[in-house]
KEKE-3310 file (N, C-alpha, C; in steps of 0.2 Angstrom, whole numbers, plus 5000, padded with zeros to 4 digits):
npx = (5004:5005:5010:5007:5018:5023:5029:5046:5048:5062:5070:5067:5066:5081:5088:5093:5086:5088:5079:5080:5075:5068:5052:5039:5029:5033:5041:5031:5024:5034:5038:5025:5021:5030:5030:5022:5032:5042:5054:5062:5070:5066:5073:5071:5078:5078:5087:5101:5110:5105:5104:5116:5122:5119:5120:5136:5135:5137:5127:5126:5121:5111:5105:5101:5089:5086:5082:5088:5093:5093:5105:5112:5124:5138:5134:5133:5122:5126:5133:5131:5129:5143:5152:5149:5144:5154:5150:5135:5122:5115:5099:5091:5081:5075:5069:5058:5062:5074:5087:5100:5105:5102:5110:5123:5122:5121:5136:5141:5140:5127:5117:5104:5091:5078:5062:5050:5035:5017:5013:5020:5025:5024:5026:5038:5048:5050:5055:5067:5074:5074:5084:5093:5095:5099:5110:5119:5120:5126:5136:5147:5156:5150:5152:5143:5151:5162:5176:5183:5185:5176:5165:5162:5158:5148:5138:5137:5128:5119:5112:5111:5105:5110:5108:5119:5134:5144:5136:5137:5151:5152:5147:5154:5164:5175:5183:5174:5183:5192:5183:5178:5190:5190:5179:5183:5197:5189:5181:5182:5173:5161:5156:5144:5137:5134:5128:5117:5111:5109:5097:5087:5085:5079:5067:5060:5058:5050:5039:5036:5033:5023:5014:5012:5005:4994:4986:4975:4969:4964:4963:4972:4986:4985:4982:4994:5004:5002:5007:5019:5026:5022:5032:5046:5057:5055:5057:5069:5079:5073:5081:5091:5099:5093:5104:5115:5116:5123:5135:5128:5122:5132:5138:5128:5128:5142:5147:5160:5168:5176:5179:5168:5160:5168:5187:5198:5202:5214:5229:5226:5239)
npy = (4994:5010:5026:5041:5055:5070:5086:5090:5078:5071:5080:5083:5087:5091:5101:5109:5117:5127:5133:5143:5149:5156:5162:5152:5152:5161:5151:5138:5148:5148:5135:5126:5135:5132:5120:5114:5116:5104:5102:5107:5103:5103:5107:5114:5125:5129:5138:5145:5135:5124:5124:5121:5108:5103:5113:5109:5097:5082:5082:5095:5112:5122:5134:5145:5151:5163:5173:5188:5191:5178:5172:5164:5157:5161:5174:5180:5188:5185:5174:5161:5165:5172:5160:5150:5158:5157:5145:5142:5148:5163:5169:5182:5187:5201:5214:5230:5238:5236:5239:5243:5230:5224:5227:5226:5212:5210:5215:5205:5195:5188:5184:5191:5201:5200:5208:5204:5206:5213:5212:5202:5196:5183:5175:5183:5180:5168:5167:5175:5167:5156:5161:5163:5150:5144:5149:5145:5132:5132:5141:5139:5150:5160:5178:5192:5204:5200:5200:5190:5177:5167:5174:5182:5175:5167:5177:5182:5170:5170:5180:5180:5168:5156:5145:5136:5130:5137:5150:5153:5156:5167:5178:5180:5183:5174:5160:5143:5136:5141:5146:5132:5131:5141:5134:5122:5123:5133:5125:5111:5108:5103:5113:5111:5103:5112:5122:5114:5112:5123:5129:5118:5121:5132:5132:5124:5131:5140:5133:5126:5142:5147:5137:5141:5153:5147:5140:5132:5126:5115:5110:5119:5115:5101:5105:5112:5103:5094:5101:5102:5092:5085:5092:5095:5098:5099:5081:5080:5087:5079:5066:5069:5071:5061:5052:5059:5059:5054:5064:5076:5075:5073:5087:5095:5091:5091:5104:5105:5092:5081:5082:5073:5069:5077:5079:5089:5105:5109:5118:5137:5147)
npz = (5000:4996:5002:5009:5006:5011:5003:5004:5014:5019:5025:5036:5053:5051:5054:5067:5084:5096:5109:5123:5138:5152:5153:5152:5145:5134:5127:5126:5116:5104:5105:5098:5089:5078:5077:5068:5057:5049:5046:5056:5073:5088:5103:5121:5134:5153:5157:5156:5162:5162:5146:5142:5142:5130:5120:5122:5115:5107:5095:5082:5087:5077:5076:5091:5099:5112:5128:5134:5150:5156:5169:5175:5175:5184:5185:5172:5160:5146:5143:5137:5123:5121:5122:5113:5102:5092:5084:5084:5079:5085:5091:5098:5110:5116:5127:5127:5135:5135:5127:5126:5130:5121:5110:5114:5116:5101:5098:5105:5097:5093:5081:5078:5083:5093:5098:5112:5110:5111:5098:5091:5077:5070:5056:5051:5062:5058:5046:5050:5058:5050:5039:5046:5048:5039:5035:5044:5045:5029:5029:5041:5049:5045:5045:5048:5043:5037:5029:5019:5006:5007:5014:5005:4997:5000:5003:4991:4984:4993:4990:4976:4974:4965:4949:4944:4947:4939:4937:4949:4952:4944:4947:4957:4949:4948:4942:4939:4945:4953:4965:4969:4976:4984:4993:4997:5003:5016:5022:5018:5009:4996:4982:4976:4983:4990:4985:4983:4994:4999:4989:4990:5004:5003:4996:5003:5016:5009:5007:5020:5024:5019:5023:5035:5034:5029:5042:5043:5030:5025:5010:5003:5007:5003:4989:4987:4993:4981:4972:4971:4974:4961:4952:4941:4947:4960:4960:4954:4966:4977:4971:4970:4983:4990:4982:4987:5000:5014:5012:5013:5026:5033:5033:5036:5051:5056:5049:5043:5031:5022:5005:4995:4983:4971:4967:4975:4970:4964:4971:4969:4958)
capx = (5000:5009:5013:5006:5024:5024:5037:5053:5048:5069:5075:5062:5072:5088:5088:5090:5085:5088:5077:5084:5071:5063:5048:5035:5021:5036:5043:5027:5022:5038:5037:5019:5022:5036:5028:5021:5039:5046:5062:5065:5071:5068:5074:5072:5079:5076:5094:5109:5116:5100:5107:5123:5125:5116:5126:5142:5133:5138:5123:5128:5115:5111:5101:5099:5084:5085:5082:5091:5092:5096:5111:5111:5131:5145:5131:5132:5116:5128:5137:5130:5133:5152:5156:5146:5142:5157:5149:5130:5120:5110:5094:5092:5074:5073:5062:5057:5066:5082:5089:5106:5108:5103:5116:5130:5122:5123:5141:5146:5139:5121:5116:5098:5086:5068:5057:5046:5029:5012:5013:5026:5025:5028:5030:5043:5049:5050:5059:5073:5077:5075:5085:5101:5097:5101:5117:5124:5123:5130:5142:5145:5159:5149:5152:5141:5157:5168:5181:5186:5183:5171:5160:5159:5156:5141:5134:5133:5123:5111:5109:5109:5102:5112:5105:5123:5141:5146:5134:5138:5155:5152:5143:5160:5168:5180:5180:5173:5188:5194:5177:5177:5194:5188:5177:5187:5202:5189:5179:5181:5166:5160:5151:5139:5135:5133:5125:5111:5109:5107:5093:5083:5083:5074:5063:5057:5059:5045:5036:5034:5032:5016:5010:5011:5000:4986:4986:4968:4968:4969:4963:4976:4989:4984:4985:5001:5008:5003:5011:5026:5029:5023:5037:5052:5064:5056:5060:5077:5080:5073:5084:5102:5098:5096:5112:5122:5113:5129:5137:5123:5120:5138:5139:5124:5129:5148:5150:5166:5168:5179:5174:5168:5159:5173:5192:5200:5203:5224:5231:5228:5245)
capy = (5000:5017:5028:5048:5059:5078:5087:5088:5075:5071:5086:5082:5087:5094:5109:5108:5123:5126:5137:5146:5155:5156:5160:5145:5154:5161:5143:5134:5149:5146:5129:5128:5141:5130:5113:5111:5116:5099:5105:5107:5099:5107:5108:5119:5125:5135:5139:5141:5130:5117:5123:5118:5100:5103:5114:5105:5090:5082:5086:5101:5117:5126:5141:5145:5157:5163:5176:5190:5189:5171:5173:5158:5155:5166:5181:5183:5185:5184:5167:5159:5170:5173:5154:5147:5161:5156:5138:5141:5156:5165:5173:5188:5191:5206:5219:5236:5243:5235:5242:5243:5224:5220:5231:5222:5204:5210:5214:5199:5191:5187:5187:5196:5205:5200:5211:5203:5212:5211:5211:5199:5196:5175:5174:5188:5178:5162:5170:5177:5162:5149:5164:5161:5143:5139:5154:5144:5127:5133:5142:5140:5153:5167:5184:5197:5210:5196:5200:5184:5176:5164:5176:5186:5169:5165:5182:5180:5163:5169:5188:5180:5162:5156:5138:5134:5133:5143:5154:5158:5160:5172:5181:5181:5187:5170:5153:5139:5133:5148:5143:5128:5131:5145:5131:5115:5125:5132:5120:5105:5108:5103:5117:5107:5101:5119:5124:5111:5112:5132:5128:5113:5124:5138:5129:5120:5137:5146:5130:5129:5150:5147:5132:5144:5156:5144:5133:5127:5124:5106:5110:5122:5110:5096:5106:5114:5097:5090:5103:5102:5085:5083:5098:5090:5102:5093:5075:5081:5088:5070:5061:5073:5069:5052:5050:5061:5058:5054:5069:5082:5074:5075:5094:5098:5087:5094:5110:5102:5086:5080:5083:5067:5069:5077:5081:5095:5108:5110:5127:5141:5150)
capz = (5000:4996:5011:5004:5009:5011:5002:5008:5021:5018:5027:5042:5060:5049:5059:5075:5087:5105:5112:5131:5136:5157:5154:5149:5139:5128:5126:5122:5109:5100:5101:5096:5082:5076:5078:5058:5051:5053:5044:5063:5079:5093:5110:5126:5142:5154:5161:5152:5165:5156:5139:5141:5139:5124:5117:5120:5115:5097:5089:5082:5085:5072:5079:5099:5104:5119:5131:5138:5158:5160:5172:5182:5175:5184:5184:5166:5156:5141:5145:5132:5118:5122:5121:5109:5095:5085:5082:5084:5078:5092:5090:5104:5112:5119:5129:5123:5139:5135:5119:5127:5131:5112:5107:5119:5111:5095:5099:5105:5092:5092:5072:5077:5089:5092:5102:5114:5111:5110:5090:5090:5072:5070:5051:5053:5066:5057:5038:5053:5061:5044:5036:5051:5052:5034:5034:5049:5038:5023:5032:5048:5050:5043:5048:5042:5043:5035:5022:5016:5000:5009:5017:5000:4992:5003:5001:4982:4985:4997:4987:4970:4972:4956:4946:4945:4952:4935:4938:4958:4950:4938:4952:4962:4947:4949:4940:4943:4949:4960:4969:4970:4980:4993:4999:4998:5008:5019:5026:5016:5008:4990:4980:4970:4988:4995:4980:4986:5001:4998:4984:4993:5010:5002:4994:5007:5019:5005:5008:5025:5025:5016:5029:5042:5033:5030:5046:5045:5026:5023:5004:5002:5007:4997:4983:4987:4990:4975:4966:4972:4972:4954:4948:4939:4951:4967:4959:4954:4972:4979:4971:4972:4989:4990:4978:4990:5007:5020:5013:5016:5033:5039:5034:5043:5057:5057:5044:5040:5029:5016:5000:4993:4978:4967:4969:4978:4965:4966:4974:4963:4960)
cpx = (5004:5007:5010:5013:5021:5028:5042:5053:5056:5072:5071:5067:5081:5090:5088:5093:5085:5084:5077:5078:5067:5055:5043:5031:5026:5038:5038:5022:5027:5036:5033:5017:5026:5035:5027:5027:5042:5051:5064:5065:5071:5067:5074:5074:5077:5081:5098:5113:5111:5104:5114:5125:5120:5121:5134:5140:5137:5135:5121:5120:5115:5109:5099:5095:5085:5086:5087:5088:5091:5104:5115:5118:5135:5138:5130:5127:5121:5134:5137:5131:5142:5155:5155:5144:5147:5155:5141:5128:5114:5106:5093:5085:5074:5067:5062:5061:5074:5086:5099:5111:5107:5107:5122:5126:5125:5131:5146:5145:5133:5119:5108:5095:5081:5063:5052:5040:5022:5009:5019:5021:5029:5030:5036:5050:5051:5057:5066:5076:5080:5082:5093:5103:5102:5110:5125:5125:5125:5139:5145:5151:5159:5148:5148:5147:5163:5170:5181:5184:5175:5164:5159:5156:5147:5136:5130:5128:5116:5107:5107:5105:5103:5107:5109:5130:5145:5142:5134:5145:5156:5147:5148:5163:5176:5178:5179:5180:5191:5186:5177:5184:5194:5183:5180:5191:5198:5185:5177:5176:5164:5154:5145:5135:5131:5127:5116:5108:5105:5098:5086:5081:5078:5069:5060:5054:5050:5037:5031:5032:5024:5010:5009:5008:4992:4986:4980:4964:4969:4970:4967:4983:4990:4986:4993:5006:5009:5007:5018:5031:5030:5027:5043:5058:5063:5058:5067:5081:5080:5080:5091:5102:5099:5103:5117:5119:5117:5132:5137:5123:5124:5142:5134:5127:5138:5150:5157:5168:5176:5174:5175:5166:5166:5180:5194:5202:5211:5225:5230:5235:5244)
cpy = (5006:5022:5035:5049:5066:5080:5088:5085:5072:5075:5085:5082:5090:5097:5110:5115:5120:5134:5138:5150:5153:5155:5155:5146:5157:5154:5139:5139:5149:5141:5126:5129:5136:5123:5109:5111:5109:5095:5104:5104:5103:5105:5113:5117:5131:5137:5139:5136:5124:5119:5122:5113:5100:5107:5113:5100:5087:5082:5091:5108:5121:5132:5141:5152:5158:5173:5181:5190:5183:5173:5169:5156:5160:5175:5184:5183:5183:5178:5163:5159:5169:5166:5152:5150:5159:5148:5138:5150:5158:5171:5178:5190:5194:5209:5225:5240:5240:5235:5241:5233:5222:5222:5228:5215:5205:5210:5211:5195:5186:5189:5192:5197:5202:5203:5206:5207:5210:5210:5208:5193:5186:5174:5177:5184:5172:5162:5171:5170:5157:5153:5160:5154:5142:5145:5148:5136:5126:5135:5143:5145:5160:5172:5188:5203:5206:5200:5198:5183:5169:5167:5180:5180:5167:5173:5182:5175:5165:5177:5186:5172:5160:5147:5135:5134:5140:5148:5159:5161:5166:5180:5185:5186:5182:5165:5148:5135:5137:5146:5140:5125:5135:5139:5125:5118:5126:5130:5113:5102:5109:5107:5116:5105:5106:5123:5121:5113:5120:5130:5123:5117:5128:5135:5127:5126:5139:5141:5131:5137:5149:5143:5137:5152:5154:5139:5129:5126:5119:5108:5114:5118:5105:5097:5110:5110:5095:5093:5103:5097:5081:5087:5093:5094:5101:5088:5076:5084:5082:5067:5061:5070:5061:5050:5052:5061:5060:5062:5077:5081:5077:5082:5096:5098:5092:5102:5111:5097:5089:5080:5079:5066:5070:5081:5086:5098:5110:5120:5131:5144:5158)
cpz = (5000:5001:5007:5010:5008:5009:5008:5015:5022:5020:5036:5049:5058:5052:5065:5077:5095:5106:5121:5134:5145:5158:5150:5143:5133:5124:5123:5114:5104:5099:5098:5088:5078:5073:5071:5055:5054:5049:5052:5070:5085:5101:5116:5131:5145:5157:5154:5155:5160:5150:5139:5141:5132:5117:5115:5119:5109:5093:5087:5081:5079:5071:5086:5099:5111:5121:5134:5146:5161:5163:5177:5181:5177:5182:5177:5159:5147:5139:5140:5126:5118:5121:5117:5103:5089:5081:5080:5083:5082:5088:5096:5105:5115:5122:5126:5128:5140:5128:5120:5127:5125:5110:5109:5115:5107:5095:5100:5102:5090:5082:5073:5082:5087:5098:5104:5114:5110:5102:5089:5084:5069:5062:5049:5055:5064:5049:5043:5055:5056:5040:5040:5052:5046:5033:5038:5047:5033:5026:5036:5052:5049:5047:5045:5040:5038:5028:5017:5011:5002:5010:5012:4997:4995:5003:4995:4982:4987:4993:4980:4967:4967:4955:4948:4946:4947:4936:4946:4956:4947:4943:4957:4959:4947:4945:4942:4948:4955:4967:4972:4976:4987:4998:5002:5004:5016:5024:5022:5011:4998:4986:4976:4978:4992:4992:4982:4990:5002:4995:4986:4999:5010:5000:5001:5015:5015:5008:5014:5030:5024:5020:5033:5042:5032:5034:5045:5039:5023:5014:5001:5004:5004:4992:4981:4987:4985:4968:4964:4971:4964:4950:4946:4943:4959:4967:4957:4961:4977:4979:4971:4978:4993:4989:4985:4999:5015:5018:5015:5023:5037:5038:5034:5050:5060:5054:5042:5038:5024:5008:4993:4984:4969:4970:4968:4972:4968:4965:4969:4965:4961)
residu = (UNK:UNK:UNK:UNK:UNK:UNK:UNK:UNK:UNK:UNK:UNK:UNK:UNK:UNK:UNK:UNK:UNK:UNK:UNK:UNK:UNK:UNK:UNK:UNK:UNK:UNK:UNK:UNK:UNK:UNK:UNK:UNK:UNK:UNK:UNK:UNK:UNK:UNK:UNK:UNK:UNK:UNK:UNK:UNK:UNK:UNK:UNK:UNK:UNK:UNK:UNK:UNK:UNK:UNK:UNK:UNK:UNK:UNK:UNK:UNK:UNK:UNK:UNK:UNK:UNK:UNK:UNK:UNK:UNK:UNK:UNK:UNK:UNK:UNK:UNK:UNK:UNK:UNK:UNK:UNK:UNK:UNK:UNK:UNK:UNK:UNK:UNK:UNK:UNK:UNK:UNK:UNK:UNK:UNK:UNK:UNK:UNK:UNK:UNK:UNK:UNK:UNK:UNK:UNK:UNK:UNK:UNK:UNK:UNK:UNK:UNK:UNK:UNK:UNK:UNK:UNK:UNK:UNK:UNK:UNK:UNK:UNK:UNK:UNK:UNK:UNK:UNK:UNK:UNK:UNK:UNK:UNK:UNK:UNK:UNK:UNK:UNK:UNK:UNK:UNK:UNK:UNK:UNK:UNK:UNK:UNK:UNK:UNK:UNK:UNK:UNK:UNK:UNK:UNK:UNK:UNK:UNK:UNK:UNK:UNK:UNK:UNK:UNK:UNK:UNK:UNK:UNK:UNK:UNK:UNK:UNK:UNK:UNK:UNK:UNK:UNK:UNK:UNK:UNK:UNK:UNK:UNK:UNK:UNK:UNK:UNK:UNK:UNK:UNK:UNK:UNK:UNK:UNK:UNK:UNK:UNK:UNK:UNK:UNK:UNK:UNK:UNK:UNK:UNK:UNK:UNK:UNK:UNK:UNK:UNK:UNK:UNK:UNK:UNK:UNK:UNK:UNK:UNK:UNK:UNK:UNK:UNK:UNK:UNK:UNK:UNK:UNK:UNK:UNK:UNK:UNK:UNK:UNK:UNK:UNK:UNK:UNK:UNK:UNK:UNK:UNK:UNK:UNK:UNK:UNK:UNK:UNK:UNK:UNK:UNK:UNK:UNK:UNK:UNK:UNK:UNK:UNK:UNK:UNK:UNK:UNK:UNK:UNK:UNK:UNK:UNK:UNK:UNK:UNK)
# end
């Protein structure tokens, strides 16, 4: 008997989020709010001392919400931030009378602010998070200030969504070769792989942006499913996936593999 799937039922739990956050009514309207995208894994605490065997766990985070005013480590609401931002990308929930302490996140390296408020804005809220989750899987080293030929490389990607690796080339302004070198060097990482991964996220991103504007539309769903899955750029998506399955998995899971599919491009001079 044939099984119906949902698109990109193949990425299901990819994502994993930690949510840090004291109080409860916030926590259960995240996790709630969040519950249908099941792109995402989500965990909470309600301490940083709780989020931290999480975060040094080996299931690497990919996104931490959380609260300012957890301070239950060493007096420091920003304990968590400071250890862990160059590995996980932090989201920064805010109040309206603490403009100063987002402005100290931000500086020590929170990728964004989100006002707690009674027009707290969940689609908003949902485009900001997928936006940082999928930055900190493609490149888990990005800086928005960054110089490097990486963090220009990744900007082209995400500002110009190319088809093909010639195309993000030609976008850089390098060949595919010079390319396919900034990422080999620095993070192991094969761009036909990155390329993917970028391509398949958004997709799947617009998807569930769209569920989360119709929750209580099964017929809008069906038929959104069914378009999706019978496109020849969902079934080619599928099956790049299938084919290269372990490789995606273990630069989700690590954001530094070997780069298996094809061989390292030799040093430019």
């Amino acid at each position: 008997m044939k099984t119906e799937t949902r698109p990109y039922y193949f990425l299901d739990t990819s994502v994993r989020l930690l949510i840090v956050d004291s109080d409860q009514k916030t926590v259960h309207m995240l996790s709630d709010g969040l519950a249908p995208v099941r792109l995402y894994s989500v965990q909470t605490a309600a301490t940083a001392r709780k989020a931290l065997p999480v975060l040094e766990g080996t299931e690497r985070q990919h996104v931490c919400i959380t609260e300012l005013g957890i301070a239950d480590i060493r007096g420091d609401e920003f304990f968590l931030i400071k250890k862990f931002q160059r590995h996980v990308s932090f989201v920064v929930l805010t109040g309206a009378t603490s403009p100063a302490k987002g402005f100290m996140a931000n500086h020590l390296g929170a990728k964004a602010l989100v006002e707690k408020s009674r027009d707290f804005d969940f689609g908003k809220f949902f485009s900001l998070v997928s936006r940082n989750a999928l930055l900190a899987i493609v490149n888990p080293r990005y800086r928005e200030d960054g110089k490097d030929p990486l963090t220009h490389s990744t900007d082209a990607l995400f500002e110009k969504s190319p088809e093909t690796v010639t195309q993000w080339a030609i976008e850089m302004g390098v060949t595919d070769r010079e390319l396919r070198y900034i990422w080999t060097k620095a993070l192991g990482a094969n761009t036909k792989i990155i390329l993917f991964i970028h391509q398949v996220y958004q997709k799947a991103i617009a998807y569930y942006q769209k569920l989360l504007a119709h929750p209580c539309s099964q017929s809008w769903q069906a038929g959104a499913d069914e378009e999706i899955k019978g496109s020849d750029e969902y079934r080619r998506h599928e099956e790049y996936y299938h084919l290269h399955r372990s490789v995606i998995c273990d630069y989700l899971a690590y954001g530094n593999v070997v780069n298996f599919v094809q061989e390292p491009a030799p040093e430019l001079k």
